[in-house]
C-alpha positions in Angstrom: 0.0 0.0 0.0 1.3 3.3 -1.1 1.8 5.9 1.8 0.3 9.1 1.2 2.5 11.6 -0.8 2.5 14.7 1.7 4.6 16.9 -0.9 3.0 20.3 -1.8 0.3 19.7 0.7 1.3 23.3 2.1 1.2 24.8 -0.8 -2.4 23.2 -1.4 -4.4 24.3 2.2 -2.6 27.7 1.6 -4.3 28.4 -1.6 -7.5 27.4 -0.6 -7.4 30.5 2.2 -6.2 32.3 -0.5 -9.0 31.5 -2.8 -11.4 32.1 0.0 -9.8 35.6 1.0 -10.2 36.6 -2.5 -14.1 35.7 -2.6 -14.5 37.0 0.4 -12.7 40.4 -1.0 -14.8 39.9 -4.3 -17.8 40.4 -2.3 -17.8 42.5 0.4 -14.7 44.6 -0.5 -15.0 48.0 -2.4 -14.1 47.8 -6.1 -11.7 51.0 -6.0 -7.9 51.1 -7.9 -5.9 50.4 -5.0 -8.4 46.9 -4.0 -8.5 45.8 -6.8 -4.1 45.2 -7.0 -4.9 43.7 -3.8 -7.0 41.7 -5.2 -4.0 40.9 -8.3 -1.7 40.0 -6.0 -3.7 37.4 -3.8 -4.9 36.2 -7.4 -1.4 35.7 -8.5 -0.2 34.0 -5.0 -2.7 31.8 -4.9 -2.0 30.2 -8.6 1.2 29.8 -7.7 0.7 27.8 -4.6 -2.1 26.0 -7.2 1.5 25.5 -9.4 3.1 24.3 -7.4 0.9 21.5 -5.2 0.8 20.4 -9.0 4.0 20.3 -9.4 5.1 18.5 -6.4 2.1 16.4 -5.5 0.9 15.3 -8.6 4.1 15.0 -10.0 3.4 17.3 -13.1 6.7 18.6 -12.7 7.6 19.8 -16.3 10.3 22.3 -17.4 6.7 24.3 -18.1 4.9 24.2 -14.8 8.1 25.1 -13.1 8.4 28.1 -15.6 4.9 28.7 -15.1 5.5 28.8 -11.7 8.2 31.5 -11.8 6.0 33.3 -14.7 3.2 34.0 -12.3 5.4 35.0 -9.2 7.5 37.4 -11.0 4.6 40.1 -11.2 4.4 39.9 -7.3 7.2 41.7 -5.9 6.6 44.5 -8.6 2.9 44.9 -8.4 3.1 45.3 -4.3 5.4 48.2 -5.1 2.9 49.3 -7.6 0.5 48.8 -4.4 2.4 50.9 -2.0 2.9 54.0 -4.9 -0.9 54.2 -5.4 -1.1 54.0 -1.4 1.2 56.5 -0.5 -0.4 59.2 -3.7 2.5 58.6 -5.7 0.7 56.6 -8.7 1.9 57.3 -12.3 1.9 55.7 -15.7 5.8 55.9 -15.3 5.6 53.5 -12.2 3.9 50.6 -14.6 7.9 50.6 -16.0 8.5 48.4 -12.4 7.2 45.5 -14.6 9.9 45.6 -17.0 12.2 43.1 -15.6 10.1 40.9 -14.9 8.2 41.0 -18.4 12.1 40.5 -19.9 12.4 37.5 -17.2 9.2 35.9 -18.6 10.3 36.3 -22.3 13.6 34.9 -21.5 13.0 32.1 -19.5 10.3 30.7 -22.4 12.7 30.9 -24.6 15.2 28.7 -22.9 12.4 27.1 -21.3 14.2 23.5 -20.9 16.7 24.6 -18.3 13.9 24.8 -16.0 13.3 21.7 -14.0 12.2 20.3 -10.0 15.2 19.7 -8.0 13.5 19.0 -4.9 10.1 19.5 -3.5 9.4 19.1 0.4 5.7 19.4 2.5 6.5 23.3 2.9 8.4 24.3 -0.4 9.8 23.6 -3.5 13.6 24.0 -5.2 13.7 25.1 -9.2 16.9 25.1 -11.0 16.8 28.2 -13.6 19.3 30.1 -15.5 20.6 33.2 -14.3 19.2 33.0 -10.7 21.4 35.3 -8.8 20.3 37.9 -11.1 16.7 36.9 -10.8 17.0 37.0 -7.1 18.1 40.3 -7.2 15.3 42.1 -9.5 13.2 39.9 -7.7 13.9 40.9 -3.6 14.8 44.7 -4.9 11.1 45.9 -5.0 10.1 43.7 -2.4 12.9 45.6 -0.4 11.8 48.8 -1.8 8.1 48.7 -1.2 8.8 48.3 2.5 11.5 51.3 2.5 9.0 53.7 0.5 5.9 52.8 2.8 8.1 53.6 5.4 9.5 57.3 4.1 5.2 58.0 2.8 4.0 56.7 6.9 2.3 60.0 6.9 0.3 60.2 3.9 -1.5 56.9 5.2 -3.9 56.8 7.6 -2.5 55.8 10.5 -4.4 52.4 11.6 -4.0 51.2 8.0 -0.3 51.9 8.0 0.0 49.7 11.2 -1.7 47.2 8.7 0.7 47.4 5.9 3.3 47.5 8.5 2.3 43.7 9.8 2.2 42.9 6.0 4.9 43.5 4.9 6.6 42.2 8.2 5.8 38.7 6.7 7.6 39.2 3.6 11.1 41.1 5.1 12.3 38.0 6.5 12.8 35.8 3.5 13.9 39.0 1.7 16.5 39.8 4.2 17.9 35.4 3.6 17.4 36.0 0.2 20.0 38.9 0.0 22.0 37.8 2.5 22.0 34.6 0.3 23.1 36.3 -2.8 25.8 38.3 -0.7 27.6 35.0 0.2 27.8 34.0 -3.0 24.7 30.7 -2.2 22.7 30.9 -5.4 21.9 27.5 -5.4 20.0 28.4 -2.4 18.6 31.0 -3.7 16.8 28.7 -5.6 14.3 27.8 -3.1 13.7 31.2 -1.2 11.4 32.5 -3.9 8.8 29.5 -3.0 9.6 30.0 1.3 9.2 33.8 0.5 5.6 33.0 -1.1 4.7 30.5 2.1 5.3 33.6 4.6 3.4 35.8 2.0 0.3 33.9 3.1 0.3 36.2 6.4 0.9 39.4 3.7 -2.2 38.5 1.9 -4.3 37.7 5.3 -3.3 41.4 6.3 -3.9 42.8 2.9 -7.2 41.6 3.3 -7.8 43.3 5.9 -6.7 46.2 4.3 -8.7 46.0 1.6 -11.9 45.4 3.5 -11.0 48.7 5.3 -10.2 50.6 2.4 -12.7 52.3 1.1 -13.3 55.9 -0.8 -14.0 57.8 2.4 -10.6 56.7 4.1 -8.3 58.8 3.0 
């Protein structure tokens, strides 16, 4: 008899909170500009944990789900920053050029879409081997990094109790950030390589706290 395959299984109960948050969101939250990149990002977080329960407990584990993987997640770290601009009165067209590395990433990873592949996947998080992933660890922790750093210099153009919010948030998401970099500094790539997935397991508490955000936020707060 086959024992039970517990790989991914994180990945799989966090997305169903994440789904729920989101219809939840969908249905009591406000519809305005800044809710609805909330409700972007916990989209996007929640296919990947979808990705990768697929990938690591069904066993579809394809050089294209892994890519697919990195493909969704890529958009995060930019779009929060995008997030924290529109919070803090500082939205402009300009800012949508954030996405560019991560659009170039995307285009460059499908086209050498074979190097991608599974090294190792665990109950809590899973290990990609990619091309070029200092450098994608880099662009990748920079906005995440800078978000944090720009909600704290813009503290007072936010109302106060949902600064303390966005605070907590992105609490969640600094401590993977901080390995990540620290990681890149000692020259560790390789376990680099795994901190994007960890980084997206604490990011369950960002969107729980973005959610409570966005319920909060609506056109009278200002």
């Amino acid at each position: 008899m086959n024992s039970f395959n517990w790989d991914g299984i994180a990945s799989l109960f966090i997305a169903c909170i994440e789904i729920l948050l989101l219809v939840n969101l969908l249905v009591f939250a406000e519809k305005n500009k800044v809710n609805k990149i909330i409700f972007l990002i916990i989209i996007l977080l929640a296919v990947y944990q979808s990705v990768e329960f697929i990938i690591c407990n069904l066993g579809m584990d394809s050089s294209f789900t892994a890519y697919l993987a990195f493909a969704v997640i890529s958009f995060l770290p930019p779009l929060n920053f995008l997030f924290i601009l529109h919070i803090s009165r500082s939205g402009s067209k300009i800012n949508y050029f954030l996405f560019i590395p991560a659009l170039l990433f995307t285009v460059y990873y499908l086209i050498v879409i074979e190097q991608f592949s599974v090294v190792q996947c665990t109950v809590l998080y899973a290990t990609y081997n990619y091309p070029l992933g200092d450098l994608y660890g880099f662009f990748y922790y920079l906005p995440v990094l800078l978000s944090f750093l720009f909600l704290m210099k813009k503290k007072k153009k936010i109302n106060s109790k949902q600064f303390s919010i966005l605070l907590i948030a992105h609490l969640f998401i600094m401590i993977p950030v901080i390995a990540g970099f620290s990681l890149l500094y000692l020259n560790l790539p390789g376990l680099v390589k795994s901190m994007e997935s960890i980084l997206c397991k604490f990011a369950f508490g960002f969107a729980v706290a973005l959610s409570i955000f966005c319920i909060r936020n609506k056109s009278e707060i200002k």
